[in-house]
PDB file as gemmi writes it, atoms N, CA and C in Angstrom:
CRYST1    1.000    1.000    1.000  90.00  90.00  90.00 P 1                      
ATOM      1  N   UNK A   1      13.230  12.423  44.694  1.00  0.00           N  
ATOM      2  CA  UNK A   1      13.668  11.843  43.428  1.00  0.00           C  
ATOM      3  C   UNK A   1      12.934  10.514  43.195  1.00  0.00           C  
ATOM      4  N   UNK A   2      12.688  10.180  42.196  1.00  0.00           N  
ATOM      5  CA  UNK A   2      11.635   8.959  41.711  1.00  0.00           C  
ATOM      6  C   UNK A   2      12.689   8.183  41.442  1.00  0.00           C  
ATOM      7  N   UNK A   3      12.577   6.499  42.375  1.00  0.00           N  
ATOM      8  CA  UNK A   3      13.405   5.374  42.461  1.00  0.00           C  
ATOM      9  C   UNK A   3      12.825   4.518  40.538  1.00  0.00           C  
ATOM     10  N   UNK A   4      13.598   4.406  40.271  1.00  0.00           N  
ATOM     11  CA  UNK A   4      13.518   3.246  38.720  1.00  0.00           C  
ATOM     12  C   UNK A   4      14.414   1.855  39.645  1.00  0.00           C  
ATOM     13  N   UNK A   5      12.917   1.187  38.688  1.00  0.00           N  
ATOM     14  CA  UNK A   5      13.279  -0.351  38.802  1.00  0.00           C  
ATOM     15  C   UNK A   5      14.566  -0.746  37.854  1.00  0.00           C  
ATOM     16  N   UNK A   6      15.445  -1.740  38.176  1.00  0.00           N  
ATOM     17  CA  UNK A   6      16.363  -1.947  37.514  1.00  0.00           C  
ATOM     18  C   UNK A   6      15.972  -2.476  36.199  1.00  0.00           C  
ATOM     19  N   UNK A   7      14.346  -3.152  36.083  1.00  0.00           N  
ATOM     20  CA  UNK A   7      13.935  -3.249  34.721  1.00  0.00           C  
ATOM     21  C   UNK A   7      13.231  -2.114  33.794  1.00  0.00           C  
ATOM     22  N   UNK A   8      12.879  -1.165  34.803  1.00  0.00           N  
ATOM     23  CA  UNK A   8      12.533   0.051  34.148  1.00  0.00           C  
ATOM     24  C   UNK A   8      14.043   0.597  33.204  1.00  0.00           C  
ATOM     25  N   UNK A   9      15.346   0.817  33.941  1.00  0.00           N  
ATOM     26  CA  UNK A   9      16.611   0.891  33.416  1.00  0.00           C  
ATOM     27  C   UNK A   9      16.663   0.670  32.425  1.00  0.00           C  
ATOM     28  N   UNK A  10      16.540  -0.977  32.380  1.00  0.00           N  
ATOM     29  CA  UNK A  10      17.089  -1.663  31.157  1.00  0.00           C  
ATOM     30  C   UNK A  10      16.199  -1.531  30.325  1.00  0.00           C  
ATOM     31  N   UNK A  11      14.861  -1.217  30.209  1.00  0.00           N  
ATOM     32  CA  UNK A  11      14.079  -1.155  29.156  1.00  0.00           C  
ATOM     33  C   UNK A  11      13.946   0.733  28.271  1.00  0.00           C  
ATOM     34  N   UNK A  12      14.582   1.044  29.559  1.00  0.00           N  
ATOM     35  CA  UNK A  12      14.929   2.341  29.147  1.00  0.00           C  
ATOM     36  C   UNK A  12      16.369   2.616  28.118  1.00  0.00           C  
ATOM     37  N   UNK A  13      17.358   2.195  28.680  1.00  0.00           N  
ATOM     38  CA  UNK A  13      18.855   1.992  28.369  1.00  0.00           C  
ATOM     39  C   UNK A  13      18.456   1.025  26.487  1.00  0.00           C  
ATOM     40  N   UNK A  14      18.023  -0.054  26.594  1.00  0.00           N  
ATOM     41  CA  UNK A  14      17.437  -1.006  25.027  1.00  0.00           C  
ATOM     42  C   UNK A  14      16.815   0.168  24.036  1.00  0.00           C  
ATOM     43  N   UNK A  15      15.817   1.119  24.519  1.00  0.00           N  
ATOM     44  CA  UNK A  15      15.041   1.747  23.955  1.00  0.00           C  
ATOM     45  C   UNK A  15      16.313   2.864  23.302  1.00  0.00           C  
ATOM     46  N   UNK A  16      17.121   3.416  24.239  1.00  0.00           N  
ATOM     47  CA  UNK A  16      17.880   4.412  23.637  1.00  0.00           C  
ATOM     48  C   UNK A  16      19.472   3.511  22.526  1.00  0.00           C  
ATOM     49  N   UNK A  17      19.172   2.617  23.182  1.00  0.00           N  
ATOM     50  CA  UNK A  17      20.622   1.599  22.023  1.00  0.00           C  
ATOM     51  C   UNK A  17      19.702   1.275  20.344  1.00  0.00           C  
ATOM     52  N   UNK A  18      18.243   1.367  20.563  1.00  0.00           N  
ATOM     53  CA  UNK A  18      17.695   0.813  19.409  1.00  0.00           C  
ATOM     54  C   UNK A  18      17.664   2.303  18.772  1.00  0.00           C  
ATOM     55  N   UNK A  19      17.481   3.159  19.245  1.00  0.00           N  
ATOM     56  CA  UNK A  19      17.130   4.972  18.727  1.00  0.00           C  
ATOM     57  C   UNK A  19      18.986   4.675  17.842  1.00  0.00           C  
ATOM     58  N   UNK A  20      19.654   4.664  18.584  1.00  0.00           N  
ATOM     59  CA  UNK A  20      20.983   5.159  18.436  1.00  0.00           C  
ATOM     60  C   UNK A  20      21.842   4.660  17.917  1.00  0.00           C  
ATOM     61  N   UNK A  21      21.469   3.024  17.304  1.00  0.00           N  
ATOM     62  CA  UNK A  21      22.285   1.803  16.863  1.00  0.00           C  
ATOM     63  C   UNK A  21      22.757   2.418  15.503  1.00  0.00           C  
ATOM     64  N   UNK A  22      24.320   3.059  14.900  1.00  0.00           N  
ATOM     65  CA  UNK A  22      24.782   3.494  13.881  1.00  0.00           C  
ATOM     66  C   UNK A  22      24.809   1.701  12.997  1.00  0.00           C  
ATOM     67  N   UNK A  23      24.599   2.851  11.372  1.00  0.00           N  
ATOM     68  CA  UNK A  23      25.091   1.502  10.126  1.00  0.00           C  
ATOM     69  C   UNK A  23      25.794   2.085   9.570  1.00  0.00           C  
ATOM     70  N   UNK A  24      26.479   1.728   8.598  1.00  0.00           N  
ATOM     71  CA  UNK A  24      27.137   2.093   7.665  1.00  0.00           C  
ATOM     72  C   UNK A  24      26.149   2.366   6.391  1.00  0.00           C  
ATOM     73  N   UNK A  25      26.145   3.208   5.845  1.00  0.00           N  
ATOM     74  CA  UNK A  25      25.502   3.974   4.355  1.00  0.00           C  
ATOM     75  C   UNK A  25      26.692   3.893   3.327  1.00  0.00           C  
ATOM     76  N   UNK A  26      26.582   3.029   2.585  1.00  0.00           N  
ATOM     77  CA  UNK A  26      27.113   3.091   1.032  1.00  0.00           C  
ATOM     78  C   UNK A  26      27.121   3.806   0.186  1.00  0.00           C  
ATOM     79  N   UNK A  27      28.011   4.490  -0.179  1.00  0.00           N  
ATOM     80  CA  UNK A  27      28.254   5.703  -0.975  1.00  0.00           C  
ATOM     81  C   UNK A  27      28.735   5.449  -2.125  1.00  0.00           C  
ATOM     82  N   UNK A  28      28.498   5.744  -3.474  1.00  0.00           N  
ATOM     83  CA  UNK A  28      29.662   5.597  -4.670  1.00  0.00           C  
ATOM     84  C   UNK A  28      29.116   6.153  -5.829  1.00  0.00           C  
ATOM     85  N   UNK A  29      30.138   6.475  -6.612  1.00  0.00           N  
ATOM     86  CA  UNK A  29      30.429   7.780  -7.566  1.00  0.00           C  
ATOM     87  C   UNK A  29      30.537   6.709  -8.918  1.00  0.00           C  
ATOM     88  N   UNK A  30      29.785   7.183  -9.793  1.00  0.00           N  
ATOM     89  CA  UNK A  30      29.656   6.213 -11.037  1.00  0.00           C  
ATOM     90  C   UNK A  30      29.307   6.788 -12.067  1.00  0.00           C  
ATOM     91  N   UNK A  31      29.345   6.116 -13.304  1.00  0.00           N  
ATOM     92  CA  UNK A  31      28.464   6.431 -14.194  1.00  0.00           C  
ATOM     93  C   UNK A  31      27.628   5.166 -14.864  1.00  0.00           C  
ATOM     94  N   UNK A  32      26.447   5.440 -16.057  1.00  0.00           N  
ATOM     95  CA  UNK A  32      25.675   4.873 -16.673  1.00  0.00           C  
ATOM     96  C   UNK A  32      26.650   4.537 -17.985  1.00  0.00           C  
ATOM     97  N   UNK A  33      26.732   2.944 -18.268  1.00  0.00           N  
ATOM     98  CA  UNK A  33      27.349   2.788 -19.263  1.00  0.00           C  
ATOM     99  C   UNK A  33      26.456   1.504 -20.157  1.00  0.00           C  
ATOM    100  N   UNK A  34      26.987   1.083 -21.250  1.00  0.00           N  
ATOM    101  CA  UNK A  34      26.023   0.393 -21.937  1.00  0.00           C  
ATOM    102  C   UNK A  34      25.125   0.821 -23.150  1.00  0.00           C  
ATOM    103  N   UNK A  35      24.696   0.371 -23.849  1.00  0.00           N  
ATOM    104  CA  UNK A  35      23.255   1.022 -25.054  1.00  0.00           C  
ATOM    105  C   UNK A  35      22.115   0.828 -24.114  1.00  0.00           C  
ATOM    106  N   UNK A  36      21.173   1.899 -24.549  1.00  0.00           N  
ATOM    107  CA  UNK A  36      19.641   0.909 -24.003  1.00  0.00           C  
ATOM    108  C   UNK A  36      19.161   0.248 -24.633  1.00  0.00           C  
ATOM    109  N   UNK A  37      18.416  -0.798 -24.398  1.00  0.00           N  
ATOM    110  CA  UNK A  37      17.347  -0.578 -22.604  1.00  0.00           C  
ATOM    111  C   UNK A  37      18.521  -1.204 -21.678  1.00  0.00           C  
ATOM    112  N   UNK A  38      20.018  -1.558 -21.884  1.00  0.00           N  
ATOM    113  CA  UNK A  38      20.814  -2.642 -21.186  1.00  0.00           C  
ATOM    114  C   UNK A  38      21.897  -1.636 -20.720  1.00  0.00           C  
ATOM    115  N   UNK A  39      21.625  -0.002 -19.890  1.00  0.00           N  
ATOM    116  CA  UNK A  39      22.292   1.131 -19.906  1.00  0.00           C  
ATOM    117  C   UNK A  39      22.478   0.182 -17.844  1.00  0.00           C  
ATOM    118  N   UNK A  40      23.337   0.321 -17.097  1.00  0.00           N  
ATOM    119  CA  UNK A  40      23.798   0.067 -16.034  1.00  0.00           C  
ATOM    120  C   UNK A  40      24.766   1.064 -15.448  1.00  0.00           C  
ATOM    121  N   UNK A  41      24.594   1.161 -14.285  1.00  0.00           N  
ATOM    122  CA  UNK A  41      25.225   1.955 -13.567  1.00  0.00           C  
ATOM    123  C   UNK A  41      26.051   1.205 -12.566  1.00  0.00           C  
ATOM    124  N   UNK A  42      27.948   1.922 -13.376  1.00  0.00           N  
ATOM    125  CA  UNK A  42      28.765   1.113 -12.282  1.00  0.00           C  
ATOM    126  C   UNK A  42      29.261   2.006 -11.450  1.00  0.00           C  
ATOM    127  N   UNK A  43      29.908   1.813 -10.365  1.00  0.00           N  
ATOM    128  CA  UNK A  43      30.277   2.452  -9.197  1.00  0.00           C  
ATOM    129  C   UNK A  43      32.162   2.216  -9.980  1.00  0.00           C  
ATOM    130  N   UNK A  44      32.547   3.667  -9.468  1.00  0.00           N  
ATOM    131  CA  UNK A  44      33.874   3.624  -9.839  1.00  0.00           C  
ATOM    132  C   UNK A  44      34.696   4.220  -8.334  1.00  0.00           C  
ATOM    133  N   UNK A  45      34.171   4.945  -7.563  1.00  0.00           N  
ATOM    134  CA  UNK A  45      34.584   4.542  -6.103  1.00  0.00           C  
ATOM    135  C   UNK A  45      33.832   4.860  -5.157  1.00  0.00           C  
ATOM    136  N   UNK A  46      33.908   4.503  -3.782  1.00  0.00           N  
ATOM    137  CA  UNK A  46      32.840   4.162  -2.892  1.00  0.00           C  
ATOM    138  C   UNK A  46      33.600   4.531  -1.513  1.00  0.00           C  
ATOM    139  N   UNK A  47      32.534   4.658  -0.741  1.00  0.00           N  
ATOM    140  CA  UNK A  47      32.994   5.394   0.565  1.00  0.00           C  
ATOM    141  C   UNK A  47      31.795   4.814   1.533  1.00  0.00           C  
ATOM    142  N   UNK A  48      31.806   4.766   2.643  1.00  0.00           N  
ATOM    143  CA  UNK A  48      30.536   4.682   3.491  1.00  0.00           C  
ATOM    144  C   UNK A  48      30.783   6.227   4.453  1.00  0.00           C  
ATOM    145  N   UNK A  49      29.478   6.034   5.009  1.00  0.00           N  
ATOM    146  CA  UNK A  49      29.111   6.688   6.143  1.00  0.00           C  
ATOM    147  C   UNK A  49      28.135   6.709   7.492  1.00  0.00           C  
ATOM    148  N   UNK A  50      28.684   6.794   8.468  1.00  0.00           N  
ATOM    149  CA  UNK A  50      27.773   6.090   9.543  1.00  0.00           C  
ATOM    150  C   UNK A  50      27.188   6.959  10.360  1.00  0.00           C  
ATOM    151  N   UNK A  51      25.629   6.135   9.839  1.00  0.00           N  
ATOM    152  CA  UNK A  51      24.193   6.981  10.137  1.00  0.00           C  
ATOM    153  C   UNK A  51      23.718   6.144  11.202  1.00  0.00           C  
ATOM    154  N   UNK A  52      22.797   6.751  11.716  1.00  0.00           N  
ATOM    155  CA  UNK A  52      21.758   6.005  12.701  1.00  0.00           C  
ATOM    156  C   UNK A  52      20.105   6.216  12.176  1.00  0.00           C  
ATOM    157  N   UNK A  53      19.415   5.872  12.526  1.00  0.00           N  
ATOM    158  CA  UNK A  53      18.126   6.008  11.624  1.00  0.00           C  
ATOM    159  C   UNK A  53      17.425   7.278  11.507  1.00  0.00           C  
ATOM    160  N   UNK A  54      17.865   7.910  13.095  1.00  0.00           N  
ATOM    161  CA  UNK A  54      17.726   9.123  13.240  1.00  0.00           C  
ATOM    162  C   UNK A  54      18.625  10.538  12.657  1.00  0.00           C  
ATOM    163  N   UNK A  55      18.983  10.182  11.832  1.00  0.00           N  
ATOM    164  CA  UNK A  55      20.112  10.829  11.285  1.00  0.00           C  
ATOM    165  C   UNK A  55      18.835  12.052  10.029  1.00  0.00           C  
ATOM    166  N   UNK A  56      19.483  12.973  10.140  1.00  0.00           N  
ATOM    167  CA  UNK A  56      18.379  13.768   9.032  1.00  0.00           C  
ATOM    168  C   UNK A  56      19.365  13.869   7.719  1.00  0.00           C  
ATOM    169  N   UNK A  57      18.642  14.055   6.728  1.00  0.00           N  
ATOM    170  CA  UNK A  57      19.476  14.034   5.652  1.00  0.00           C  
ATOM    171  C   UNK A  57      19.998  15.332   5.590  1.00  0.00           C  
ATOM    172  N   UNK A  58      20.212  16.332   6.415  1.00  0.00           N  
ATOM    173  CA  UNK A  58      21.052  17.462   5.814  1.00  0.00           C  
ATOM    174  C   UNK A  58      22.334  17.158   6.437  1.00  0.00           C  
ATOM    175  N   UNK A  59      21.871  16.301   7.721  1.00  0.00           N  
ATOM    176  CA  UNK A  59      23.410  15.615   8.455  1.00  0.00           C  
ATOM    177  C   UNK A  59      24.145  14.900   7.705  1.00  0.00           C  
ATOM    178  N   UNK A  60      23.225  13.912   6.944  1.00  0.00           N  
ATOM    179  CA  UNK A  60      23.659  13.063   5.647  1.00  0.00           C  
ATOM    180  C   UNK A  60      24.381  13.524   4.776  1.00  0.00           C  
ATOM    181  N   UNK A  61      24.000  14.744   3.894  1.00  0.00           N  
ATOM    182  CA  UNK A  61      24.877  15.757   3.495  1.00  0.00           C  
ATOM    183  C   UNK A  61      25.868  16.046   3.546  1.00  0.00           C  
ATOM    184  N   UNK A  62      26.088  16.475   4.711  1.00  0.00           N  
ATOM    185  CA  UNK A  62      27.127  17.402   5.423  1.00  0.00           C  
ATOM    186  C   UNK A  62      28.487  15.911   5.643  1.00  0.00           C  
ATOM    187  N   UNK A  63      27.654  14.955   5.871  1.00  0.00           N  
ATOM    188  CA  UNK A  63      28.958  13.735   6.259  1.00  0.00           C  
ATOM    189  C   UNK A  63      29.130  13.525   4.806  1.00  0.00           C  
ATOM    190  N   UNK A  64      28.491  13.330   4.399  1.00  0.00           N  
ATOM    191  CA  UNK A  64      29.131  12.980   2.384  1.00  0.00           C  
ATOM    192  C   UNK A  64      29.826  13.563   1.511  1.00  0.00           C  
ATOM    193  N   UNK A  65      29.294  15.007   2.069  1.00  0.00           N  
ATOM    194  CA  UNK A  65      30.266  15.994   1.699  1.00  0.00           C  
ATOM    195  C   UNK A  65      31.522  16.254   2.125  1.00  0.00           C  
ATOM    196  N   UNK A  66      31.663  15.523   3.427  1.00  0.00           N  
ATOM    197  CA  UNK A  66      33.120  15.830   4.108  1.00  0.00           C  
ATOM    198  C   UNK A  66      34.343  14.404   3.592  1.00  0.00           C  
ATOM    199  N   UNK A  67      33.229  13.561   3.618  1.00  0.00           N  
ATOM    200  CA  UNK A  67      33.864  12.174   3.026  1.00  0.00           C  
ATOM    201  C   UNK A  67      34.291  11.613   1.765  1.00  0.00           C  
ATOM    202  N   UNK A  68      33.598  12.447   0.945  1.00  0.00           N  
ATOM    203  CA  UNK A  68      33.989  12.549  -0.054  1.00  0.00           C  
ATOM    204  C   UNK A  68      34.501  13.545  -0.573  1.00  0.00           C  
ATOM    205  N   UNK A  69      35.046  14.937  -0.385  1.00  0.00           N  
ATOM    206  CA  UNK A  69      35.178  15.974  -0.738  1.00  0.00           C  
ATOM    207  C   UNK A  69      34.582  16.033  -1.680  1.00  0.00           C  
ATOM    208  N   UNK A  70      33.692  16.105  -1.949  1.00  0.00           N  
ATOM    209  CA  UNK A  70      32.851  16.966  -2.959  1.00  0.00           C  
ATOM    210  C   UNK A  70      31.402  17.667  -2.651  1.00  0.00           C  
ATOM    211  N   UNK A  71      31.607  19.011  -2.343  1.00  0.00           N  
ATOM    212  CA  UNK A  71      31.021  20.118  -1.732  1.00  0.00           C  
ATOM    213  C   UNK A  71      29.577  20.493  -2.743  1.00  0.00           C  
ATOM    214  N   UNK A  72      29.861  20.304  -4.002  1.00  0.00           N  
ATOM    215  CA  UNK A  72      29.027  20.345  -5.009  1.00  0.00           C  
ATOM    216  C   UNK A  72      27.835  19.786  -5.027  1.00  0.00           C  
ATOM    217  N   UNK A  73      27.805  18.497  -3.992  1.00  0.00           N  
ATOM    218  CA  UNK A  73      26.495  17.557  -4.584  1.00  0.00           C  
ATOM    219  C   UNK A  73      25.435  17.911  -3.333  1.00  0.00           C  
ATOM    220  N   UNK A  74      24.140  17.752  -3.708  1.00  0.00           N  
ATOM    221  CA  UNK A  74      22.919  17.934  -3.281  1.00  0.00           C  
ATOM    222  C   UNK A  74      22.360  16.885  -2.971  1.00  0.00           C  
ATOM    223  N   UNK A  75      21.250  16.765  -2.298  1.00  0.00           N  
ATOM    224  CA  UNK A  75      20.330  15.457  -2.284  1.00  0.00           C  
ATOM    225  C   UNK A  75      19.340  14.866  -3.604  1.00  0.00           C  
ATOM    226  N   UNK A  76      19.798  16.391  -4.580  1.00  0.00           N  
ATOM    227  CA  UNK A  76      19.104  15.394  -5.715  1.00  0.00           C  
ATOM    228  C   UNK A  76      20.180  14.722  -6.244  1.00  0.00           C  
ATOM    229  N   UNK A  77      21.066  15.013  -6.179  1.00  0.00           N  
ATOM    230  CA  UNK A  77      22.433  14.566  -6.745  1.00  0.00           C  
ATOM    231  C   UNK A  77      22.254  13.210  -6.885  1.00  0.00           C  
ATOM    232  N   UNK A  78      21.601  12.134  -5.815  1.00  0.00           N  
ATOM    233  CA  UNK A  78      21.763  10.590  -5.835  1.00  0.00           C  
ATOM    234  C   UNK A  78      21.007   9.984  -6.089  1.00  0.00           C  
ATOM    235  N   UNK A  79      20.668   8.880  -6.295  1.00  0.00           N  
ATOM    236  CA  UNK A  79      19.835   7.861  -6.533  1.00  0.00           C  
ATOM    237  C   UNK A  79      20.309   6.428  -5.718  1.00  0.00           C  
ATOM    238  N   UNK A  80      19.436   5.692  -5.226  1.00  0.00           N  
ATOM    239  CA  UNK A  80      19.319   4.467  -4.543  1.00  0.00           C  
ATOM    240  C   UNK A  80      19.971   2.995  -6.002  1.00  0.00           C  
ATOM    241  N   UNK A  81      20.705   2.906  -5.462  1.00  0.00           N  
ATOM    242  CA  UNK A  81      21.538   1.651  -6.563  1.00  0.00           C  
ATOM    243  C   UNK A  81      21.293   0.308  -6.000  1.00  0.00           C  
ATOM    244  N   UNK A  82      20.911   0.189  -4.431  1.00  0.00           N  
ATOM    245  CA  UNK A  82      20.841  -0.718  -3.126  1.00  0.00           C  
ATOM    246  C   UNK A  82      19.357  -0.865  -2.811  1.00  0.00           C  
ATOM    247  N   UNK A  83      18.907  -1.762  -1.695  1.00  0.00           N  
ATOM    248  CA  UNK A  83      17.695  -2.094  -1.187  1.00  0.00           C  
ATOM    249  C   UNK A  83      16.958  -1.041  -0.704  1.00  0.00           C  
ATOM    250  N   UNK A  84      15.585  -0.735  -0.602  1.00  0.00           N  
ATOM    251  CA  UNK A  84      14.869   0.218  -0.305  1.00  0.00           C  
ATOM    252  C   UNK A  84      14.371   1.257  -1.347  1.00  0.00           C  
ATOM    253  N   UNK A  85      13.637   2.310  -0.890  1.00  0.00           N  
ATOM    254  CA  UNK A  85      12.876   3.058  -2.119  1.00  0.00           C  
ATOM    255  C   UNK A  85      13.470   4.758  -2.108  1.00  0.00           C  
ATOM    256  N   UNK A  86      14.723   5.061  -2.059  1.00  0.00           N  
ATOM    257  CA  UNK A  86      14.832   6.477  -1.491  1.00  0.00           C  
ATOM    258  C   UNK A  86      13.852   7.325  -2.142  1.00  0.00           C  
ATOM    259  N   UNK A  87      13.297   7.742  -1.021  1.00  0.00           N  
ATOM    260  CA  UNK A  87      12.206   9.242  -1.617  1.00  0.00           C  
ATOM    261  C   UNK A  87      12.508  10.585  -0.791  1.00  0.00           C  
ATOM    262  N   UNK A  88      13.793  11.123  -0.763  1.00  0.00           N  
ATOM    263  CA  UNK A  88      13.998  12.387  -0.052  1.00  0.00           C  
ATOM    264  C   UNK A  88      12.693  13.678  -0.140  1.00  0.00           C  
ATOM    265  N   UNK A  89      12.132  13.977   0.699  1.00  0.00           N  
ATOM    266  CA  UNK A  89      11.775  15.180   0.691  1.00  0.00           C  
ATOM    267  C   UNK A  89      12.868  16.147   0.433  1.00  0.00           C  
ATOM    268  N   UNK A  90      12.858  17.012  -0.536  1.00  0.00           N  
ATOM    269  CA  UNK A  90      13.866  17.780  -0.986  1.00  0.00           C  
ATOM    270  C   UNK A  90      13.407  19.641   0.419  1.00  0.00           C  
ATOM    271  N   UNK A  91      12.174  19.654   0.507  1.00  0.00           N  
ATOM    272  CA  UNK A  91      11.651  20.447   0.876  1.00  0.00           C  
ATOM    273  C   UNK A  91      12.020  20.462   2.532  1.00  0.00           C  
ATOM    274  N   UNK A  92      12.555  19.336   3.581  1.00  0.00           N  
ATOM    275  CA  UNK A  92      12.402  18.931   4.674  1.00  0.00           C  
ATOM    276  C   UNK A  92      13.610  18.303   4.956  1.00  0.00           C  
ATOM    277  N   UNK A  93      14.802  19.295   5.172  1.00  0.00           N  
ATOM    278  CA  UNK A  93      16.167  18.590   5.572  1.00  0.00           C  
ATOM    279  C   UNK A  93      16.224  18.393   6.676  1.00  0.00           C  
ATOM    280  N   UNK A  94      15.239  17.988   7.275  1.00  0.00           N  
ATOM    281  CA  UNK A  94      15.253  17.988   8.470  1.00  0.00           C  
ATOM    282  C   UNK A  94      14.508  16.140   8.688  1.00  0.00           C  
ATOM    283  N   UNK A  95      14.121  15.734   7.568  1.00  0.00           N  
ATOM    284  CA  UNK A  95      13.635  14.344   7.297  1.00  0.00           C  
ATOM    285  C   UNK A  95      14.675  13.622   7.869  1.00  0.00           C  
ATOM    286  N   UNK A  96      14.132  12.074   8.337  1.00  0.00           N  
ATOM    287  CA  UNK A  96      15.413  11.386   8.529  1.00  0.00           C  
ATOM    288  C   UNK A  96      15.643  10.146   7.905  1.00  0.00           C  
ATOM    289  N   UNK A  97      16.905   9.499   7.774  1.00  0.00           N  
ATOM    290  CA  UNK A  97      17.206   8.808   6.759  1.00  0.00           C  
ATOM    291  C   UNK A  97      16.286   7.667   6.666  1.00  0.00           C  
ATOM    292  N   UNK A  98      15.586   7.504   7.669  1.00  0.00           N  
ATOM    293  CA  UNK A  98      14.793   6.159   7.925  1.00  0.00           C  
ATOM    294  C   UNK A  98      13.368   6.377   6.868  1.00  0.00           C  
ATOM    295  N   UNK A  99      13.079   7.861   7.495  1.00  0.00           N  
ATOM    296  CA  UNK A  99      11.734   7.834   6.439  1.00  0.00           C  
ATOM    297  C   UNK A  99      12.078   8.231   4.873  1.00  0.00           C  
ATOM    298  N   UNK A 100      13.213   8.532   4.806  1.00  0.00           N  
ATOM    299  CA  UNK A 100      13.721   9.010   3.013  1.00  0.00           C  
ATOM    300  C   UNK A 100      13.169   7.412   2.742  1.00  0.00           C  
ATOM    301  N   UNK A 101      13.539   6.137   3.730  1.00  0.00           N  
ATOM    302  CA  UNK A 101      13.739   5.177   2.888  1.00  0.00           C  
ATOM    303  C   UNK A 101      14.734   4.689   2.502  1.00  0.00           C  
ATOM    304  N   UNK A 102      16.177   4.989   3.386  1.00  0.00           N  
ATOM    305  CA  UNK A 102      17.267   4.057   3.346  1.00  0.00           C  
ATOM    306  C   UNK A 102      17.424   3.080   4.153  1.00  0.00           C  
ATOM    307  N   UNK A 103      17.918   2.162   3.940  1.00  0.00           N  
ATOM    308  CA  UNK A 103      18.680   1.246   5.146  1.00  0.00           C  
ATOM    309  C   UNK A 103      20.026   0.745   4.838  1.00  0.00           C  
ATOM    310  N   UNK A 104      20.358  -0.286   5.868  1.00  0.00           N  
ATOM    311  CA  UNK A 104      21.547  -0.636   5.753  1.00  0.00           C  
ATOM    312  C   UNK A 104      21.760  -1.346   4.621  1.00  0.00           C  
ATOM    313  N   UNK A 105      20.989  -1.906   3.423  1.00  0.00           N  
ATOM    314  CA  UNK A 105      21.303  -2.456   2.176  1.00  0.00           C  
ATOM    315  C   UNK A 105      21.555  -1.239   1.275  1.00  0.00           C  
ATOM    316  N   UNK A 106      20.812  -0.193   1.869  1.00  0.00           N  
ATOM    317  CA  UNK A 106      20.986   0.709   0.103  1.00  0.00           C  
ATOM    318  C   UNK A 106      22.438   1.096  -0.156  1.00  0.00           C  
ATOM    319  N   UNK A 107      22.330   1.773  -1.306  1.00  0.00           N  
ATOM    320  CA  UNK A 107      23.402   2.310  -1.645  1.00  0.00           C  
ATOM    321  C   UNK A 107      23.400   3.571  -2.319  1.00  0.00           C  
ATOM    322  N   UNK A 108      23.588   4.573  -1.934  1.00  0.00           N  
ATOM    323  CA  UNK A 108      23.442   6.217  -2.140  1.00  0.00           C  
ATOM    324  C   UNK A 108      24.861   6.353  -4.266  1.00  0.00           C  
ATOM    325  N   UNK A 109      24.007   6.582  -4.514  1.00  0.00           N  
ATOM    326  CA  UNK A 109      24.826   6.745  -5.944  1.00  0.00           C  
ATOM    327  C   UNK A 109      24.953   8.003  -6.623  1.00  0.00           C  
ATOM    328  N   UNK A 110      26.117   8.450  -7.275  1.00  0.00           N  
ATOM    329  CA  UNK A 110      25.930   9.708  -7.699  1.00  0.00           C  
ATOM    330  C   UNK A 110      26.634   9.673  -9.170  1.00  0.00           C  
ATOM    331  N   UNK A 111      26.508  10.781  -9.907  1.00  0.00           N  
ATOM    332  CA  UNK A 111      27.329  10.410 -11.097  1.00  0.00           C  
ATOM    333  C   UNK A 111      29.029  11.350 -10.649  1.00  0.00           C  
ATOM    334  N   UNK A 112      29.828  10.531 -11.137  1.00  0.00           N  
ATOM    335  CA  UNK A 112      31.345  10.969 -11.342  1.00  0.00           C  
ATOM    336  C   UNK A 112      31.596  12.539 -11.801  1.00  0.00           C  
ATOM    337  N   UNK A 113      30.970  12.590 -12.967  1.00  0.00           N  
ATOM    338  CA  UNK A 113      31.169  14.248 -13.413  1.00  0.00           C  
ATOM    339  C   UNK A 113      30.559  15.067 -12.197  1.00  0.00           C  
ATOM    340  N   UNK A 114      31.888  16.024 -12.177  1.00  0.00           N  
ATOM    341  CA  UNK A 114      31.410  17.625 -11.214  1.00  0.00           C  
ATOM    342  C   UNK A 114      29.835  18.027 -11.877  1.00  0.00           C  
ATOM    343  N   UNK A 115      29.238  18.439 -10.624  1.00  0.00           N  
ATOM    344  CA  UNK A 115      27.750  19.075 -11.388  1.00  0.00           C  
ATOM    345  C   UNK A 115      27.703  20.471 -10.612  1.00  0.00           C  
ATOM    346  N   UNK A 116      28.891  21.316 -11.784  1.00  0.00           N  
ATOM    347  CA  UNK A 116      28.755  22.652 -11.520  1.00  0.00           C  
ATOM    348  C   UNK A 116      27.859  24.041 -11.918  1.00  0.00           C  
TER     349      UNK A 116                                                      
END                                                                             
């Protein structure tokens, strides 16, 4: 069996806390109100969910869908209301939230009406 240095450990043990460190993802259900060009989108309720960077967005999904009960919505369903640029590959649910382009500032937005 191959002996590890106790700093090999710890640089091992850091490496898997940085892979694995969960945030909270901001969730909320809104609509566009206002005339244009001064049309804004308010959040009428909100939920989080806790991702890690490695998280793929169909996992993303599947927790949003459970957290919010609403079974209906898709990944086109949202738009970024928060920091960062979300660009889901719609094609690749297997992407993860880090490269869609979320972080812990964004905020995942959807509209209020069922989209049946």
């Amino acid at each position: 069996k191959k002996q590890t240095t106790g700093a090999e450990k710890e640089r091992q043990k850091k490496g898997k806390r940085e892979q694995m460190a969960s945030w909270d993802l901001k969730v909320a259900a809104g609509n566009a109100g206002g005339a244009p060009p001064h049309r804004v989108w308010r959040a009428s309720s909100n939920w989080t969910v806790q991702v890690t960077d490695s998280t793929t967005i169909a996992e993303l999904m599947d927790k949003i869908k459970e957290t919010t009960g609403r079974s209906d919505l898709s990944i086109g369903s949202f738009s970024n209301h928060g920091e960062g640029a979300f660009q889901p590959d719609r094609a690749n649910p297997a992407q993860t939230v880090k490269d869609a382009g979320l972080t812990k500032d964004s905020l995942l937005g959807f509209h209020n009406g069922r989209m049946d």
